[in-house]
C-alpha positions as CSV (number, residue, x, y, z in Angstrom):
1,X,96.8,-48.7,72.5
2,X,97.8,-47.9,68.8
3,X,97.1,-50.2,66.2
4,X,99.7,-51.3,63.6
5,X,99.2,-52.3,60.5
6,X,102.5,-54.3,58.1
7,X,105.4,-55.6,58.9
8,X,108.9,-55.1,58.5
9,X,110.0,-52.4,56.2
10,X,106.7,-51.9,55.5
11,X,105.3,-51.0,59.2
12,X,102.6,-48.4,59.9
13,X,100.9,-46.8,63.1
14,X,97.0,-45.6,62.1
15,X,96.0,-42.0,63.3
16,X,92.3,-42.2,62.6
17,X,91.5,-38.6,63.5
18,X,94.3,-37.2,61.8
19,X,93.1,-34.2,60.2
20,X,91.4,-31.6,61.8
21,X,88.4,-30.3,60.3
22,X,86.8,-27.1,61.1
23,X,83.7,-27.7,63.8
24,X,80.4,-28.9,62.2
25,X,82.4,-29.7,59.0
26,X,83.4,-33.3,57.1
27,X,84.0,-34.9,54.2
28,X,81.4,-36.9,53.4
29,X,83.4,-39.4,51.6
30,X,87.2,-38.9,50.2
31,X,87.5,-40.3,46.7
32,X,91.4,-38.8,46.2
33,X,94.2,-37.3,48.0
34,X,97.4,-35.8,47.0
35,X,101.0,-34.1,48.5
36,X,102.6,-31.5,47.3
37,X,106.6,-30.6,47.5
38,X,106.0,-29.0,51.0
39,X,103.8,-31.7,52.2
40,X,100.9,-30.2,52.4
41,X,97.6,-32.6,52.1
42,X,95.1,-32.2,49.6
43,X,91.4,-34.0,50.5
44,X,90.0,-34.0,47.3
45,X,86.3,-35.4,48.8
46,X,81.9,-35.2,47.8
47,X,81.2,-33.1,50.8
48,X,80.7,-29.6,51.0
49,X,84.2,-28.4,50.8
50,X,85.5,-29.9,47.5
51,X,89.6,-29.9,48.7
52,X,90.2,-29.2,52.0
53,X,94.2,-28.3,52.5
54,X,96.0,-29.6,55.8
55,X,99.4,-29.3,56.7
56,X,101.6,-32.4,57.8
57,X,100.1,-32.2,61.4
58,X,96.9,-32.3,59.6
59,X,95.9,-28.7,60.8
60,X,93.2,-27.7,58.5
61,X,95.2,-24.7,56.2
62,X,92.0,-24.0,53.7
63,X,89.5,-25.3,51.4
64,X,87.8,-24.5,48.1
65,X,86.1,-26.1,45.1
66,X,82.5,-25.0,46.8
67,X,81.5,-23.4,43.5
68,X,83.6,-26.0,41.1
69,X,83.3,-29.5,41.4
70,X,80.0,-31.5,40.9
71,X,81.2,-35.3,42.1
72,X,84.9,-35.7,43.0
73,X,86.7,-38.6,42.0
74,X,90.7,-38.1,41.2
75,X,93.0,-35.6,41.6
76,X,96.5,-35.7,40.5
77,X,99.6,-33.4,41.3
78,X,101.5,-31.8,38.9
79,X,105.3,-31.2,38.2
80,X,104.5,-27.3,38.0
81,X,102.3,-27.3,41.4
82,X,99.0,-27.8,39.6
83,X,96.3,-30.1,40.6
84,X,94.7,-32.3,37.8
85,X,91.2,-32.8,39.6
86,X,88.8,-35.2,37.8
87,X,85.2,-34.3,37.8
88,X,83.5,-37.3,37.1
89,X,79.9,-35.7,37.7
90,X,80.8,-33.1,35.6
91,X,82.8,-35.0,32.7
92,X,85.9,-32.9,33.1
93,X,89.2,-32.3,34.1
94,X,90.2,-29.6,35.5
95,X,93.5,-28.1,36.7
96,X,94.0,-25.9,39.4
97,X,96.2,-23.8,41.2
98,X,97.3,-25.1,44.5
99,X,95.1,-22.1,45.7
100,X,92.0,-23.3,43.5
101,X,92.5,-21.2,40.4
102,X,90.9,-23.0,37.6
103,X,93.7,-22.6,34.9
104,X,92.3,-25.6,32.0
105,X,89.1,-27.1,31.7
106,X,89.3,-30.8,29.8
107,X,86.0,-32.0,28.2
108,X,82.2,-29.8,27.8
109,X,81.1,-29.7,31.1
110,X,78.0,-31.3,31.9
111,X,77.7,-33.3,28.7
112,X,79.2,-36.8,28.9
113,X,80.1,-38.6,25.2
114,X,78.1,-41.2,24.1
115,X,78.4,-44.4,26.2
116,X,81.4,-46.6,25.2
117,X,81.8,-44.8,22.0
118,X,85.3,-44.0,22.8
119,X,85.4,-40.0,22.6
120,X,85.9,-38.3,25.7
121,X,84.8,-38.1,28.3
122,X,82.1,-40.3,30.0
123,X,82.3,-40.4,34.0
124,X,86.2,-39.8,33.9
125,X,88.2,-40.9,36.6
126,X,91.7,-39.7,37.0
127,X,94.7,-38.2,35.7
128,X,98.9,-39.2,35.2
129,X,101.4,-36.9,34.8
130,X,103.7,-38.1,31.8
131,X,107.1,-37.0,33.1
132,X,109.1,-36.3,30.4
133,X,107.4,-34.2,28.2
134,X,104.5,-32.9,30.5
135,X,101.6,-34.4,28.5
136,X,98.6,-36.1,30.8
137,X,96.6,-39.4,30.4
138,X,92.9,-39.4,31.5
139,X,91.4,-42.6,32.4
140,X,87.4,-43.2,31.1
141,X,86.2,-44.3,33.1
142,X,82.9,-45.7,34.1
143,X,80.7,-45.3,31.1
144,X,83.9,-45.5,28.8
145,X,86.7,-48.2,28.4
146,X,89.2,-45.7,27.1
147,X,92.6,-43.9,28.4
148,X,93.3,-40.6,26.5
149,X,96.8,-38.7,26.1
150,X,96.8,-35.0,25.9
151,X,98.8,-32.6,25.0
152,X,100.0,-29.6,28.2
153,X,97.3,-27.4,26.6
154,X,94.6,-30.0,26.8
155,X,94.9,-31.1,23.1
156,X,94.1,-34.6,22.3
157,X,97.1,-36.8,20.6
158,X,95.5,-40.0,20.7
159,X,93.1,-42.9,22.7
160,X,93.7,-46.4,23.3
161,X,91.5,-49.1,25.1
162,X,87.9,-51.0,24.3
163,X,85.3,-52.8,26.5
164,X,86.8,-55.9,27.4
165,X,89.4,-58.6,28.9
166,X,92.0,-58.8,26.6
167,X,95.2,-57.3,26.8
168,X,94.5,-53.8,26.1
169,X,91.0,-53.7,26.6
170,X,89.1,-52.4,29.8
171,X,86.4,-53.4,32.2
172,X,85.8,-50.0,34.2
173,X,89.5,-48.1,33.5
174,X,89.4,-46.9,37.3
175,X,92.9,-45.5,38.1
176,X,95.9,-45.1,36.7
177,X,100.0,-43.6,37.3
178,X,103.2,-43.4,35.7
179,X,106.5,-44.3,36.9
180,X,109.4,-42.2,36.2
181,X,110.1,-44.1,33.2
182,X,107.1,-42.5,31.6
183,X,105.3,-46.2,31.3
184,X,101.3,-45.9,32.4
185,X,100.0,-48.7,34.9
186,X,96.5,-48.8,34.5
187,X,93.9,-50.4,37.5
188,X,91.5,-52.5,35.2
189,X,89.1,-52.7,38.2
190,X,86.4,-55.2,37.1
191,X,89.3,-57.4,35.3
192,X,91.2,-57.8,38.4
193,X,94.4,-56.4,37.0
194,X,97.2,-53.3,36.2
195,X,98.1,-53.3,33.3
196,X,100.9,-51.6,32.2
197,X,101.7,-49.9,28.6
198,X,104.3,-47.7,27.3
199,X,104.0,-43.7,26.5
200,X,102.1,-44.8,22.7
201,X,99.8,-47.1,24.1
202,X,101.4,-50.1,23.5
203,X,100.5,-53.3,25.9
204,X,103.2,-54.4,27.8
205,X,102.6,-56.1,30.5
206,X,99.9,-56.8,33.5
207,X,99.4,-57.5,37.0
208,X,96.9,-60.0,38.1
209,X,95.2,-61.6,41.4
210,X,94.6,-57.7,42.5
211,X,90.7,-57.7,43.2
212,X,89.2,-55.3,42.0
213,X,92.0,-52.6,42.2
214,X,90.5,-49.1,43.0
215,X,93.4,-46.8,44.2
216,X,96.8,-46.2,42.7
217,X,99.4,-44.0,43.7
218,X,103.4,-44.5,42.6
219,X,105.7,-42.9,44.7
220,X,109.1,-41.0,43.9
221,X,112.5,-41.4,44.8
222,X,115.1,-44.4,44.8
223,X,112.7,-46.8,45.5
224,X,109.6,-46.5,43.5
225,X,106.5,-48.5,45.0
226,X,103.0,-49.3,44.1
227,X,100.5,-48.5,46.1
228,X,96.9,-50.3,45.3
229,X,93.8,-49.8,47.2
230,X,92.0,-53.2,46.4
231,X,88.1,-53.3,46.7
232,X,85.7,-56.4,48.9
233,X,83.6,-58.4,46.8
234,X,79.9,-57.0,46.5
235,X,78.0,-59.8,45.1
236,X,75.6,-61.4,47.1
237,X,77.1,-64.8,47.0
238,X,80.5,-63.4,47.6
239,X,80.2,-60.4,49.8
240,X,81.4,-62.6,53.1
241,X,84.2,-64.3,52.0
242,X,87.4,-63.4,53.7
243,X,91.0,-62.4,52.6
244,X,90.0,-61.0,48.8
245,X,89.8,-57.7,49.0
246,X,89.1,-54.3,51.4
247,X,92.8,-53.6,51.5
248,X,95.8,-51.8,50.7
249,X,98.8,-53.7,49.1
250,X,102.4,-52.4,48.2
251,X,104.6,-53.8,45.0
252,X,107.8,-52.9,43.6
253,X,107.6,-51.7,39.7
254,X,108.5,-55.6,38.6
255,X,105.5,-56.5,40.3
256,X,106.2,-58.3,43.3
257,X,104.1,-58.0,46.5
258,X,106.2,-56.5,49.0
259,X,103.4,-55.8,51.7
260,X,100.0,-55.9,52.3
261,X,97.9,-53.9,54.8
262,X,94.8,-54.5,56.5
263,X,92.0,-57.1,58.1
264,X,90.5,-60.3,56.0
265,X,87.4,-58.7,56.1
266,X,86.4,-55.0,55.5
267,X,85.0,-53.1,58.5
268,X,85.3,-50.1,60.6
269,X,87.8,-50.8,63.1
270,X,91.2,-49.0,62.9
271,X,93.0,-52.3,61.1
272,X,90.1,-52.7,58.8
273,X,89.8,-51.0,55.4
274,X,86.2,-50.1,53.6
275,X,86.9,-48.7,50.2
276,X,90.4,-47.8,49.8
277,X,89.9,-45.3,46.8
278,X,92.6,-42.6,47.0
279,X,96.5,-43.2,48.3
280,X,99.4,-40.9,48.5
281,X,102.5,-40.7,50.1
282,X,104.6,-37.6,51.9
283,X,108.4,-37.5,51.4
284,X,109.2,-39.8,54.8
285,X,106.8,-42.2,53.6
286,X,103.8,-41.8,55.3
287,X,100.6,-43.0,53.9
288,X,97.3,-40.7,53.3
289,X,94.1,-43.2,52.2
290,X,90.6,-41.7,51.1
291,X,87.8,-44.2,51.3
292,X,84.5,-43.9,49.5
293,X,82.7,-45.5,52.6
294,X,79.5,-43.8,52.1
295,X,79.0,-45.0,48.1
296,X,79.9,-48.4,49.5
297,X,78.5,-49.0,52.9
298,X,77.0,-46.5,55.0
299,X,74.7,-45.1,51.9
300,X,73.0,-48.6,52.3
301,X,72.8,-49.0,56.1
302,X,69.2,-48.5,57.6
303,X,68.9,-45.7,58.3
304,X,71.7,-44.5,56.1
305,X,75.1,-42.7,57.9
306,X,78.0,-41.3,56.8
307,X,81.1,-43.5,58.0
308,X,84.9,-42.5,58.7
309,X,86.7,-42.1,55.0
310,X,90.2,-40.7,55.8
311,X,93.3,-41.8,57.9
312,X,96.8,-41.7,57.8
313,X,99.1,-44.1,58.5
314,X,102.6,-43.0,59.8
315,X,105.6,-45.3,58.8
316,X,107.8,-46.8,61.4
């Protein structure tokens, strides 16, 4: 029997073992995932094989990144069929030809920046495409509270963003998208919120009772949605209680909660969600999520194991 997850206009059929991986390979654990114009599927993952490419069917087309990446987190699509793949081991980004052609490298690789001093990059997380003028926002990250603009040619034009929760400040800048206004929503993971500013930097607006909001994708076309991966709650005199996180939820751009996918609690089963880290979506609206299940459960069962980190979930 199939399992469903949604409702409504918002209805989707799981395909656990969607893509199919050469023999004696995996991922590991998928941290990103991205679709180009032909709807091909891009695994950006901490396994052997950096980005492993599948076609809609999820037949496995190629992979590479073996000699590139150090600890995958983000990758990003861009308007000219570029990827924008965030190195967060490395402190870079880099971007790629669909084929894995390194055309830009972003920050010094290896080095990180100071901790919270603001200069890029320090564990780096992910990258948004601005799209009227083709200049990129980097979110960092984990040892930074900072979102950076650049230039197409990987000059920087300016930072915004300090440790804290205020508006405008950041408690690990995890994620973040731009709609095709040009205005960047930004998943403030530790403050339990998107916030939203304009192309300068400028505060507009945020979005809260999101727990701990790890993924973000927008999607395209007439109706633009919001798709955020939202993470359980890990401390000890939390962990157990239901309906607060390990789930995927859907908004419009004004906000409003149009669906939400997923079990109260996190778990394995095909209706339960783990660490929803990476979303995209295909042109008929399908739904490709990357979870980061090792880093948050199976790297701390006894003995340790990796557990499933990629589905697809195929709207109805």
């Amino acid at each position: 029997m199939s399992t469903i997850l949604g409702s409504g206009d918002f209805t989707y059929e799981v395909f656990m073992d969607w893509a199919k991986l050469p023999e004696g390979w995996s991922f590991f654990e998928v941290t990103d995932v991205q679709v180009d114009s032909q709807d091909r599927v891009y695994v950006f993952n901490r396994g052997k094989h950096p980005m492993i490419v599948f076609d809609r069917e999820g037949n496995f087309l190629a992979s590479w990144g073996e000699e590139i990446f150090k600890k995958a987190h983000g990758v990003t699509l861009g308007p000219d069929d570029t990827l924008y793949c965030v190195d967060e081991g490395d402190h870079t980004v880099k971007k790629c030809t669909l084929e894995g052609q390194v055309l830009l490298t972003v920050g010094t690789p290896g080095q990180a920046a100071p901790p919270w001093s603001g200069r890029p990059f320090n564990r780096p997380t992910k990258v948004a495409l601005d799209p009227r003028t083709g200049d990129f926002y980097v979110s960092d990250g984990y040892g930074n509270a900072r979102v950076h603009k650049y230039s197409p040619d990987g000059s920087l034009l300016f930072s915004w963003g300090d440790p804290g929760t205020d508006p405008g400040e950041f408690n690990i800048v995890h994620s973040l998208c731009t709609d095709s206004e040009g205005f960047v929503y930004v998943a403030d993971r530790e403050n339990h919120r998107l916030q939203i500013f304009d192309p300068k930097g400028k505060y507009l607006a945020q979005w809260n009772n999101i727990h701990r909001p790890n993924g973000l994708h927008i999607s395209r076309g007439q109706q633009q949605l919001v798709y955020i991966g939202e993470l359980d709650p890990r401390l000890p005199v939390n962990k157990d209680i239901p309906n607060v996180g390990a789930r995927v939820s859907i908004y419009n751009t004004e906000g409003k909660r149009l669906a939400r996918l997923g079990d109260i609690r996190p778990g394995m089963a095909p209706n339960q969600f783990i660490a929803a880290h990476g979303i995209a979506a295909d042109s008929r609206g399908d739904l490709y999520i990357g979870e980061v299940s090792w880093t948050a459960q199976g790297s701390k069962l006894s003995p340790p194991r990796e557990l499933r980190s990629f589905r697809k979930l195929v709207k109805r």
